[in-house]
C-alpha atoms as a printed R data frame, in Angstrom:
    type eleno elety resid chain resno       x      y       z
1   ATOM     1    CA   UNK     A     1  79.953 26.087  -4.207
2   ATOM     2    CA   UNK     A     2  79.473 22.800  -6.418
3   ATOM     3    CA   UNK     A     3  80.027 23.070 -10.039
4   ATOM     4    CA   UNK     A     4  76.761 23.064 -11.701
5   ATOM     5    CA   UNK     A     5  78.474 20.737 -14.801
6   ATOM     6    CA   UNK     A     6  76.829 17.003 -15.252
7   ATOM     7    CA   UNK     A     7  79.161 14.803 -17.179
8   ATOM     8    CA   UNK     A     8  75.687 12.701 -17.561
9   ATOM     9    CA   UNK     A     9  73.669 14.640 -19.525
10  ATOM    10    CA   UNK     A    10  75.850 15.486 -22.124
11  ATOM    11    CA   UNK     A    11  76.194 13.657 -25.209
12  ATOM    12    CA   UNK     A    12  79.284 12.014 -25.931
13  ATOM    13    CA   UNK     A    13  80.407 14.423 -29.329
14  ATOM    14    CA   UNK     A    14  79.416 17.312 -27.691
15  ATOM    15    CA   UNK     A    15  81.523 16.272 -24.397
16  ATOM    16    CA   UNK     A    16  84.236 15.958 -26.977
17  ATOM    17    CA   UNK     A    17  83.568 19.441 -28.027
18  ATOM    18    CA   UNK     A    18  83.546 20.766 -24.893
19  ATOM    19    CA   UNK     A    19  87.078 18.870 -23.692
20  ATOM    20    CA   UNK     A    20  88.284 20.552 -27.357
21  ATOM    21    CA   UNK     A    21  87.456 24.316 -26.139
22  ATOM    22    CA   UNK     A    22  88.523 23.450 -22.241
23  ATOM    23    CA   UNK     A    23  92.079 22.426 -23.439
24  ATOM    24    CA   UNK     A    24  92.201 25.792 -25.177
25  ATOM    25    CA   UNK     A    25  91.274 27.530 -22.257
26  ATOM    26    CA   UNK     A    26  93.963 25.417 -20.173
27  ATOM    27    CA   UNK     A    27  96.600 26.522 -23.346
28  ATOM    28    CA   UNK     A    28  95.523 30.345 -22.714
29  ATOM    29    CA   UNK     A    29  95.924 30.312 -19.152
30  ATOM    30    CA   UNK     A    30  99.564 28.532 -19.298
31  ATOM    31    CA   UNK     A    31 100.684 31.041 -22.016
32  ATOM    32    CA   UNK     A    32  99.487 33.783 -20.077
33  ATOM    33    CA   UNK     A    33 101.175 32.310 -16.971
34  ATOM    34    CA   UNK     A    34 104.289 31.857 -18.795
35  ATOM    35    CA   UNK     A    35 104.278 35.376 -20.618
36  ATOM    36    CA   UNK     A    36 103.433 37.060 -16.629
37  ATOM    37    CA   UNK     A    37 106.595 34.598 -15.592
38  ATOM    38    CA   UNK     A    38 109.004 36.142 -18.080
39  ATOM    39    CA   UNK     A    39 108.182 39.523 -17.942
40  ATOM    40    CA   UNK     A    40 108.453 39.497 -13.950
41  ATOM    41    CA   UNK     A    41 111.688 37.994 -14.656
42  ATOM    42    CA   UNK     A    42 113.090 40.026 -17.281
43  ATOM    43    CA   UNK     A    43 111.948 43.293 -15.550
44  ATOM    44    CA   UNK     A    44 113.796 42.520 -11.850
45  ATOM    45    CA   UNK     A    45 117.001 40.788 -13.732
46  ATOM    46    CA   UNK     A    46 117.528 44.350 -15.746
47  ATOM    47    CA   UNK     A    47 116.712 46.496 -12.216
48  ATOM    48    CA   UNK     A    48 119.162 44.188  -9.936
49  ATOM    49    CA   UNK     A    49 121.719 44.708 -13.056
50  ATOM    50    CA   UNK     A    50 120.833 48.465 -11.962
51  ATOM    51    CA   UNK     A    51 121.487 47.625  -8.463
52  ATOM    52    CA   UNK     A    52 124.666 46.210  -9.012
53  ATOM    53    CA   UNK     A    53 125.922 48.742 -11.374
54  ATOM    54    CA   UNK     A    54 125.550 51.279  -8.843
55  ATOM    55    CA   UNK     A    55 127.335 49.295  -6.323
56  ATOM    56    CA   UNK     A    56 130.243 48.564  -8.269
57  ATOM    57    CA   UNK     A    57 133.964 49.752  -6.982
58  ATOM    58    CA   UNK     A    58 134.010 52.182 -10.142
59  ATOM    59    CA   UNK     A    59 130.611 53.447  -9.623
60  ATOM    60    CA   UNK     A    60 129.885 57.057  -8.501
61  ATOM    61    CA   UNK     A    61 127.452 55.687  -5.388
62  ATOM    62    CA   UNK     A    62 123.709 56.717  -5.129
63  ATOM    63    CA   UNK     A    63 122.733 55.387  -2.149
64  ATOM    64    CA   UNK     A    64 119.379 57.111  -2.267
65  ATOM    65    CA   UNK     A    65 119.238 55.452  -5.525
66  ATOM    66    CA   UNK     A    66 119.628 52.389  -4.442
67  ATOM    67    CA   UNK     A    67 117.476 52.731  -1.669
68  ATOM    68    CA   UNK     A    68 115.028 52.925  -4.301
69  ATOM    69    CA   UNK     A    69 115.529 50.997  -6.549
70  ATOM    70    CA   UNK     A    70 115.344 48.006  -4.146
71  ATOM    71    CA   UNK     A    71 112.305 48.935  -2.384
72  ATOM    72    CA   UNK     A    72 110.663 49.249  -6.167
73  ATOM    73    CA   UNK     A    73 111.831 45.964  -6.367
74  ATOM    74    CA   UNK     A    74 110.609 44.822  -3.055
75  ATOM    75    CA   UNK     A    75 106.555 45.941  -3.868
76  ATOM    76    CA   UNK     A    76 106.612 45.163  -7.807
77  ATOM    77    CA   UNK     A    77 107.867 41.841  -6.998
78  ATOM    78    CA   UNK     A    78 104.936 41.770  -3.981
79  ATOM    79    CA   UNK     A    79 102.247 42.667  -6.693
80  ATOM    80    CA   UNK     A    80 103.805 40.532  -9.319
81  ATOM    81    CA   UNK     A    81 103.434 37.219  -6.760
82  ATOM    82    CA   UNK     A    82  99.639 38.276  -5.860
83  ATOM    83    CA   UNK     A    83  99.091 38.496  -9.624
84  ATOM    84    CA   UNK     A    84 101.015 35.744 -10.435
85  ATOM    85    CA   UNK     A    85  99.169 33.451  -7.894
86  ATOM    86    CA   UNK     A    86  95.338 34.798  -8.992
87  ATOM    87    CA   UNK     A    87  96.269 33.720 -12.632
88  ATOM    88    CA   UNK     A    88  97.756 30.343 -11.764
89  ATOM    89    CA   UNK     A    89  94.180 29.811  -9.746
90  ATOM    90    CA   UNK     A    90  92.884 30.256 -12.984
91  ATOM    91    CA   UNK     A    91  95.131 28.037 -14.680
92  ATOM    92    CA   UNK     A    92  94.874 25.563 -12.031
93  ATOM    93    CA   UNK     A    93  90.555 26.033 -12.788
94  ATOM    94    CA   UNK     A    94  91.078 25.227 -16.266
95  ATOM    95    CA   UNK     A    95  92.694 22.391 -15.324
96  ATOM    96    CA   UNK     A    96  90.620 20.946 -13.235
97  ATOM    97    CA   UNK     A    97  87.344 21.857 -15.900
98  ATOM    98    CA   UNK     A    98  89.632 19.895 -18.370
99  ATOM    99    CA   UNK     A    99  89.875 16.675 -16.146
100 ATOM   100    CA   UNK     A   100  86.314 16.943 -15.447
101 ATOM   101    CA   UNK     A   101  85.170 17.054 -19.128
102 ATOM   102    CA   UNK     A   102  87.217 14.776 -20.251
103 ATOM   103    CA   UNK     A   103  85.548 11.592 -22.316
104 ATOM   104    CA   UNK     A   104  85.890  8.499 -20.344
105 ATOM   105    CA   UNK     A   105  89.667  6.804 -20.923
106 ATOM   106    CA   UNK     A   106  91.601  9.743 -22.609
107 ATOM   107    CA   UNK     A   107  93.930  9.782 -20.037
108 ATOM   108    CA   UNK     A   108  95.058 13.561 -21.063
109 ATOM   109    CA   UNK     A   109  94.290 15.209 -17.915
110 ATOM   110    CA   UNK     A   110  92.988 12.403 -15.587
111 ATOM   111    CA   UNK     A   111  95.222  9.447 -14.973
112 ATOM   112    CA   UNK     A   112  98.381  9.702 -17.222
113 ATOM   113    CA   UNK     A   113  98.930 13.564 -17.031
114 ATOM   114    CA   UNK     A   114  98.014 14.012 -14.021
115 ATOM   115    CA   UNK     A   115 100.831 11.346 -12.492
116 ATOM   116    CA   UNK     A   116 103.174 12.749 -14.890
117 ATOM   117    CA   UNK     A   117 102.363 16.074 -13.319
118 ATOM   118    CA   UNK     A   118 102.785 15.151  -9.783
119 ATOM   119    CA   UNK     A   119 106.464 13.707 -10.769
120 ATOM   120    CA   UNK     A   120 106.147 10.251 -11.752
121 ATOM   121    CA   UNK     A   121 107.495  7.874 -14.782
122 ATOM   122    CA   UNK     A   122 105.670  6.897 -17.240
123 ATOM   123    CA   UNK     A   123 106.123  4.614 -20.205
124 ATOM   124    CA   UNK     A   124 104.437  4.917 -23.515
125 ATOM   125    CA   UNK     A   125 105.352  3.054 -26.926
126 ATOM   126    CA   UNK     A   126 108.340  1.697 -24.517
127 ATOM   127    CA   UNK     A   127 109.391  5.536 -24.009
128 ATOM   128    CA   UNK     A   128 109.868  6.183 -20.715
129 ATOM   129    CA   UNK     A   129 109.208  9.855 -19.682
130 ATOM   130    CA   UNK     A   130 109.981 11.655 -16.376
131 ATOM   131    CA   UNK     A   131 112.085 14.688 -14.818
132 ATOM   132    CA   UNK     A   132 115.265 14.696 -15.168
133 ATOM   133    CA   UNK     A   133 116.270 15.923 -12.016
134 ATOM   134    CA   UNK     A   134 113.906 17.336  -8.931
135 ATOM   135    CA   UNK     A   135 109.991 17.081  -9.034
136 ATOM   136    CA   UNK     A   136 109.165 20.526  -8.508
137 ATOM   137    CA   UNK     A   137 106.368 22.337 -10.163
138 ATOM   138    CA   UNK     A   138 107.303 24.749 -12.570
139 ATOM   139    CA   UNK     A   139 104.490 27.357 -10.297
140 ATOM   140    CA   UNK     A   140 106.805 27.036  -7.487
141 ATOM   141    CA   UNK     A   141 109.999 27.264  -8.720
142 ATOM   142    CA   UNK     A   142 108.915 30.687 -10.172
143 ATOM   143    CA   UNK     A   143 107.449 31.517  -6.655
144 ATOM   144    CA   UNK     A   144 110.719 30.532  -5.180
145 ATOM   145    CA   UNK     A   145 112.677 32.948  -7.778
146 ATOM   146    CA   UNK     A   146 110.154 35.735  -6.559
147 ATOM   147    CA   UNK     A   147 111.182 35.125  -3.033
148 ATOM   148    CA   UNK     A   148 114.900 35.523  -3.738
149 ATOM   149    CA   UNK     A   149 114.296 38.476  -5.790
150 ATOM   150    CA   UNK     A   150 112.782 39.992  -2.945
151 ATOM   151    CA   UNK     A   151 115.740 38.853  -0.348
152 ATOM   152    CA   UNK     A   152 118.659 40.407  -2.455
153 ATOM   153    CA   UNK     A   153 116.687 43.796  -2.368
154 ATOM   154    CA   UNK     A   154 116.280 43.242   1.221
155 ATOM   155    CA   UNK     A   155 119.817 42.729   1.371
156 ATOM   156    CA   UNK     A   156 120.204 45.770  -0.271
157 ATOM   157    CA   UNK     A   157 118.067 47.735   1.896
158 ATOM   158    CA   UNK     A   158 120.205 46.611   4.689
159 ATOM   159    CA   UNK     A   159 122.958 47.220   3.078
160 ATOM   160    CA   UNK     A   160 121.807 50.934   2.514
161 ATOM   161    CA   UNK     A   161 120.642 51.718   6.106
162 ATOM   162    CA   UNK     A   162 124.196 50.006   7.281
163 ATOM   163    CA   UNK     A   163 126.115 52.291   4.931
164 ATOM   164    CA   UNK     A   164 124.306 55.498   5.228
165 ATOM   165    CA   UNK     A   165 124.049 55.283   9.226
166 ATOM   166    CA   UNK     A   166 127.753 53.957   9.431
167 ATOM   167    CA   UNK     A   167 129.654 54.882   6.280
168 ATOM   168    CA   UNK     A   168 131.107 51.741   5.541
């Protein structure tokens, strides 16, 4: 489906208008993004810190608990990354309304922001600005801490069934 916006038939203030309210959608959706991020993050840092306690030498060791604890882990980080990759489809959306209402030669969205975006330098006033170190998106470095959340309570899991089938 096509989006039913003209860039045509609007008049230039109110296309300046409209570019005003998109970029506040785009600032919702990244806060929201970023609030989802650090709660997902927050939440499985404090239940591996459970994890670990209970597999410390001095610890009296649960390993039902631990069992599940992990696989809560496993699904809530599951659900988190399905949530977490609807809203950054919205985010993404709000982008992409920004670029296209965006007056002719702003360069917010469109040109400038979006190579900055995609990793490259740019100079202005003589400032050059890039990253520092690797280009990667701050969408999929959060995706890749997901993942690795979900292999340490795999770990654990195997570490369980290993344990209680073996005794080690």
């Amino acid at each position: 489906m096509k989006s039913s916006f003209i860039k045509s038939k609007i008049k230039n203030e109110d296309l300046k208008d409209l570019h005003a309210l998109s970029f506040k959608y785009v600032l919702n959706e990244s806060i929201v993004l970023w609030q989802l991020s650090q709660v997902f993050l927050l939440g499985n840092t404090v239940l591996s810190g459970f994890i670990v306690a209970i597999l410390s030498p001095n610890a009296n060791h649960n390993n039902l608990g631990i069992f599940l604890l992990a696989s809560m882990g496993i699904l809530v980080s599951i659900l988190w990354l399905f949530s977490y990759s609807r809203t950054s489809k919205y985010y993404e959306f709000r982008i992409a309304q920004a670029k296209q209402r965006e007056p002719k030669n702003w360069m917010l969205f469109n040109e400038d922001g979006e190579y900055f975006s995609q990793g490259d330098t740019l100079e202005i006033e003589g400032k050059r600005h890039s990253f520092w170190l690797w280009r990667l998106s701050s969408l999929l470095i959060i995706k890749i801490l997901a993942v690795m959340f979900v292999i340490f309570y795999l770990i654990v899991i195997v570490f369980f069934v290993f344990n209680f089938k073996f005794g080690f």
